[in-house]
C-alpha distance (Angstrom), angle and dihedral (degrees) to the residues before:
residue distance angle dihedral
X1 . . .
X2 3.62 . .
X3 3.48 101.2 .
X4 3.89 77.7 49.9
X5 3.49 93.9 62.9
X6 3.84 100.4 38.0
X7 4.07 86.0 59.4
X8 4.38 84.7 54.0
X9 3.17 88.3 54.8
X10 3.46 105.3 40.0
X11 3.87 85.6 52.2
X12 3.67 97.1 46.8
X13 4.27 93.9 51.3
X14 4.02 85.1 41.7
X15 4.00 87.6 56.4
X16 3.77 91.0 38.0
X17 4.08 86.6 50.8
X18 3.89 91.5 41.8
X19 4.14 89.3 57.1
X20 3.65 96.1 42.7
X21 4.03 88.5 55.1
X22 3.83 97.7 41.3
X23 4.06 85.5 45.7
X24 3.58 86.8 52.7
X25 3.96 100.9 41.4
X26 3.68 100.9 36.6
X27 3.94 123.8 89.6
X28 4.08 131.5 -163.2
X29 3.64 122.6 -119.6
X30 3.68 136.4 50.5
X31 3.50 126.2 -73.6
X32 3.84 142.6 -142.2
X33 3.80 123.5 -151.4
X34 4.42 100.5 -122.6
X35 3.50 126.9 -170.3
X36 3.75 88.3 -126.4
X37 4.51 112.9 -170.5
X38 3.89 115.7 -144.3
X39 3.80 146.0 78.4
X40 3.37 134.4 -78.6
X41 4.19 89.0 -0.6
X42 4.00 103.2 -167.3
X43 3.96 130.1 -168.2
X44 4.04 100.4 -90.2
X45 3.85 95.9 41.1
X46 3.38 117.3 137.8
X47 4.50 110.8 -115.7
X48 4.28 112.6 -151.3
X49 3.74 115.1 -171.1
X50 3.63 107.2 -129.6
X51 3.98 139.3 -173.7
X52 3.81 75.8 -111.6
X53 3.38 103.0 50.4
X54 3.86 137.9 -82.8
X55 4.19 105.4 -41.4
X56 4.03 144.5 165.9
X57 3.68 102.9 -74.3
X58 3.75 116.2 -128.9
X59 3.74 107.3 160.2
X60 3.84 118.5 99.4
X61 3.90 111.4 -119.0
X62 4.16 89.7 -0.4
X63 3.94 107.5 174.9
X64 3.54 89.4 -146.6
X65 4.06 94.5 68.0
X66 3.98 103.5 130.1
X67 3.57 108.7 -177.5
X68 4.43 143.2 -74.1
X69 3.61 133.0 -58.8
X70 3.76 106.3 -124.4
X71 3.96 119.4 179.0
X72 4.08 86.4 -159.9
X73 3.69 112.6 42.8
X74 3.40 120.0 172.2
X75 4.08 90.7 -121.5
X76 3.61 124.5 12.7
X77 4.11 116.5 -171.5
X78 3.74 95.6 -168.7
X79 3.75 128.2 33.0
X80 3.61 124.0 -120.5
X81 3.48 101.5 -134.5
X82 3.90 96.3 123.9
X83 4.02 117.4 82.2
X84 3.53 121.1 -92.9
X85 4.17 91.7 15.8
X86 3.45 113.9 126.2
X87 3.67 141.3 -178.7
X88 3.81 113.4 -107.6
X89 3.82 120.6 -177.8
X90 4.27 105.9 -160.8
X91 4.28 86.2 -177.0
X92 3.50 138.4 32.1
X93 3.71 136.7 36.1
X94 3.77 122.8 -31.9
X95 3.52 150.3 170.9
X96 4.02 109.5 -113.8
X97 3.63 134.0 -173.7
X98 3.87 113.2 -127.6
X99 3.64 143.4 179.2
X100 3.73 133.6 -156.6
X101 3.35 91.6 -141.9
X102 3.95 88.2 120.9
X103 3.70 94.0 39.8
X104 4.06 140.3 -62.5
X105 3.74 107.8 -52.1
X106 3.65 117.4 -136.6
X107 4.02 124.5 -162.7
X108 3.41 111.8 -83.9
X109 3.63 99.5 25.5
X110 3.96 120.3 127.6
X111 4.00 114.7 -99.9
X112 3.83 127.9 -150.9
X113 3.83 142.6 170.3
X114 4.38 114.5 -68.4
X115 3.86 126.9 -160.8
X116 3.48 85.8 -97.1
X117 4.13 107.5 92.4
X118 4.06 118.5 -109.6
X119 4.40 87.1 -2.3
X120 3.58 122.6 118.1
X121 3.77 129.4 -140.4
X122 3.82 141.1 -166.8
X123 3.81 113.5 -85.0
X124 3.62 115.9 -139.5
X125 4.00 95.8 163.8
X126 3.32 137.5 58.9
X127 3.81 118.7 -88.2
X128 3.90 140.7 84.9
X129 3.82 109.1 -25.9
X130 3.93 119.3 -169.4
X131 4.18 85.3 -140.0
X132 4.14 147.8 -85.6
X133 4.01 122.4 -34.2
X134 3.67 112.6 -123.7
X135 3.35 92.4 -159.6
X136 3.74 148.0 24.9
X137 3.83 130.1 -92.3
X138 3.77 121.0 -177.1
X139 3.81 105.6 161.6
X140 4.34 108.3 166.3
X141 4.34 83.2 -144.6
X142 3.47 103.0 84.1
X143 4.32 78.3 -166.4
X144 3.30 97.6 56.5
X145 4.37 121.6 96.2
X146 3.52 116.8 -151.2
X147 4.14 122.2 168.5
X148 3.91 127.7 -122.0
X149 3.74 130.8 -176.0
X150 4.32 104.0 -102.3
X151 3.56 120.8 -172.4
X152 3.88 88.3 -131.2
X153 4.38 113.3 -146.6
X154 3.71 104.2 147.8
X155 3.64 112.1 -153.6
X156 3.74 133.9 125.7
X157 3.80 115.8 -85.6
X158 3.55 128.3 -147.9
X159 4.02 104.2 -162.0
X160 3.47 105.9 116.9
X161 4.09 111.8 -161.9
X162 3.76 125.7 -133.1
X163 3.68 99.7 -102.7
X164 3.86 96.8 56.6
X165 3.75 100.1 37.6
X166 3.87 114.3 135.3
X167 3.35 139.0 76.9
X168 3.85 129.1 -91.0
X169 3.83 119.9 -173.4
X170 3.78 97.3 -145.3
X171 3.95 86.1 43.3
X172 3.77 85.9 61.2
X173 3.78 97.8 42.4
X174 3.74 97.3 53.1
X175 4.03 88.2 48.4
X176 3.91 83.8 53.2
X177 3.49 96.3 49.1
X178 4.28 78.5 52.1
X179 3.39 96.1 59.9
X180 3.29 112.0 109.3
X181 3.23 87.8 63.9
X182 4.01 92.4 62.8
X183 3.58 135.5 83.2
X184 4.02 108.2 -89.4
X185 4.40 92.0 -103.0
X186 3.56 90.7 51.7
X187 3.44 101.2 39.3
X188 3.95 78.4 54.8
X189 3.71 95.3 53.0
X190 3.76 92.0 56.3
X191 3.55 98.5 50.9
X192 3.55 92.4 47.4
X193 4.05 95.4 54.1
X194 3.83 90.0 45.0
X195 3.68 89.2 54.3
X196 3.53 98.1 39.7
X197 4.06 83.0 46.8
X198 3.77 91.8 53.0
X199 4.19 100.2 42.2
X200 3.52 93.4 47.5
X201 4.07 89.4 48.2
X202 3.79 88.4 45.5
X203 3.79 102.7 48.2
X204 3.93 85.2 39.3
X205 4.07 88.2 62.2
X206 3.75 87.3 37.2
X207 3.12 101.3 53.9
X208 4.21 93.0 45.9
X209 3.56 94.6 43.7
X210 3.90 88.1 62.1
X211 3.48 92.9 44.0
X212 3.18 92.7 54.0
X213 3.84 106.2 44.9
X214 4.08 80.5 47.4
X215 3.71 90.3 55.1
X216 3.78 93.9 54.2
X217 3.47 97.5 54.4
X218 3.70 95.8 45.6
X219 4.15 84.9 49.1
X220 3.69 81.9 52.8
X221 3.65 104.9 53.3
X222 3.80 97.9 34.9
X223 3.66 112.6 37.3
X224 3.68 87.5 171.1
X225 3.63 98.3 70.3
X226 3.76 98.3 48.4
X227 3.58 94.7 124.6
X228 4.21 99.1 55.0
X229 4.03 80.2 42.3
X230 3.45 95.5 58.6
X231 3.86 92.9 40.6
X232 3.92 80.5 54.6
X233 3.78 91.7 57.7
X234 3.17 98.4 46.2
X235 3.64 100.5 54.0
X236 3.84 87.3 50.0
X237 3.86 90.9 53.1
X238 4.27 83.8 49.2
X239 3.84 86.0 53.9
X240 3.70 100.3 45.5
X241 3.33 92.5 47.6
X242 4.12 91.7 54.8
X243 3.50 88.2 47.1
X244 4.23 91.8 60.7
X245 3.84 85.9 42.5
X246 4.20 88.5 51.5
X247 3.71 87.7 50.7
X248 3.67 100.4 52.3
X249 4.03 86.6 41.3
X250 3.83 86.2 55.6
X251 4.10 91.6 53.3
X252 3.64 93.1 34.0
X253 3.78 88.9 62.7
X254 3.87 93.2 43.7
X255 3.46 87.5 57.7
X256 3.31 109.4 49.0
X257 4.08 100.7 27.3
């Protein structure tokens, strides 16, 4: 009877064990076997698709970040038997190897690519994220990887946080240059701050290298009136400088709204 027992038991935490480490192990979402290049590629590493091929990403925000390794997807269509194939799920619910190498992560924050090859990071600025924490990670070791379940969706996110608001014009030209890689609106809203960046900037000089060519001449046929001159330049510099400040307003709020 004992013995009995002890064997119910036994089964019952052996089942209870078995659940806990398929809970763990398991991801959502389907999977595709990828010849994926690198060293030492681990389930949780972080796939880009490249012009050279499916790699480790390793660039913050990269808009060629694919999807996650995962050595126990929930469906795989093609088996993985070949070297250097691996699983990659692009949607669903996966187990990811972070860092807080860009600060503690908290669950629901946005992830992206780090420096670090195939490990995620939090995303405080806009650009392609791989998708939302589901849970917190708040290691002190900036160098040390742990894993967290992410609901993985990656796309290119527009939230900008408090700390990095503002608008830089060789920010907006490099995520221009990106856009084909963006959905059609965003791709849009770059292009539209870059060139509302680079009108206001030119008609700004424009306008104050007229004013100022204008200004000599007058100094130089009417000595006499050098002070209202002057005043006259100066006002124009004061208006040329509000209209660069207008411009990057105008992309600012394209941006961000």
């Amino acid at each position: 009877m004992k013995k009995t027992l002890f064997l119910i038991f036994a089964g019952i935490a052996l089942l209870a064990l078995g659940k806990k480490a398929f809970a763990e192990e398991v991801s959502s979402g389907i999977a595709l076997s990828l010849p994926v290049k690198g060293e030492n590629i681990q389930s949780g590493d972080l796939v880009a698709a490249t012009t050279q091929g499916y790699v480790l990403c390793n660039t913050p925000y990269d808009p060629t970040l694919y999807g996650v390794v995962s050595d126990n997807p929930a469906v795989s269509f093609e088996a993985t038997t070949s070297a250097g194939l691996y699983s990659v799920i692009s949607a669903g619910k996966v187990y990811v190897r972070v860092s807080t190498i860009n600060g503690k992560i908290a669950k629901g924050d946005f992830l992206t690519c780090s420096k670090t090859p195939g490990v995620a990071q939090r995303a405080d600025d806009a650009g392609f994220v791989l998708g939302t924490a589901l849970a917190s990670y708040e290691e002190a070791d900036k160098q040390k990887i742990g894993k967290i379940l992410v609901a993985v969706n990656p796309r290119f996110n527009t939230t900008v946080s408090a700390q990095s608001r503002g608008v830089n014009l060789l920010k907006n030209i490099k995520m221009a240059a990106s856009s084909p890689f963006l959905t059609p609106l965003t791709s849009l809203r770059y292009l539209l701050a870059v060139l509302v960046t680079a009108v206001s900037f030119s008609l700004g000089f424009g306008h104050f290298g007229r004013i100022a060519k204008t200004g000599i001449e007058a100094l130089g046929r009417n000595p006499l009136a050098a002070r209202t001159i002057t005043g006259g330049i100066i006002f124009n510099i004061l208006m040329t400088i509000l209209i660069m400040i207008f411009g990057l307003f105008l992309a600012y709020l394209i941006l961000v709204l």
